[in-house]
Structure formats: C-alpha cells, structure tokens
C-alpha angles and dihedrals in degrees: 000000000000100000096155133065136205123203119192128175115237131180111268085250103055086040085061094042089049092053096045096054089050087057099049079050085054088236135125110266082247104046086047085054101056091039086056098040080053101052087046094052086045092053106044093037095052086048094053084038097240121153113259111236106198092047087052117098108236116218120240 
C-alpha cells in the first residue's frame, strides 16, 4: 500500500517532457515517475550491493 509521498522541484521544461514521456508510456506523470525512480534505486543499490527494500518480502 503507498502510504508516503515525495514532492521534488523540477524546471517547467523537464516537468512537460516528463509528462510527455508518461503519456507516450500510456501512465499517469506521477505512476512513470515512481517506475522510473524504481528502476533507478534498483540499479545504483545492486551495483553497491545494498539490499533492496521494496523487492524484499516483509513478514507479517
């Protein structure tokens, strides 16, 4: 369940490509931006060899 937000500041261009680009993917500006925050964090932290939080199963 997404229960936390993030809010960054971006420069009006990047704010219309990014939108552009979310709607070529067919997403909402704000679901591209998560997918792509993912696939970044997944990136950096398997290359630095960190655990990755989110892929992780929680226990209940």
């Amino acid at each position: 369940m997404k229960t936390e937000s993030i809010e960054i500041r971006v420069q009006s261009d990047e704010k219309l490509a990014f939108k552009e680009a979310a709607e070529l993917a067919g997403l909402p500006l704000s679901a591209w931006a998560r997918e792509r925050l993912r696939r970044a964090a997944i990136r950096e932290l398997e290359e630095a060899s960190r655990p990755i939080r989110f892929l992780t199963p929680t226990r209940k």
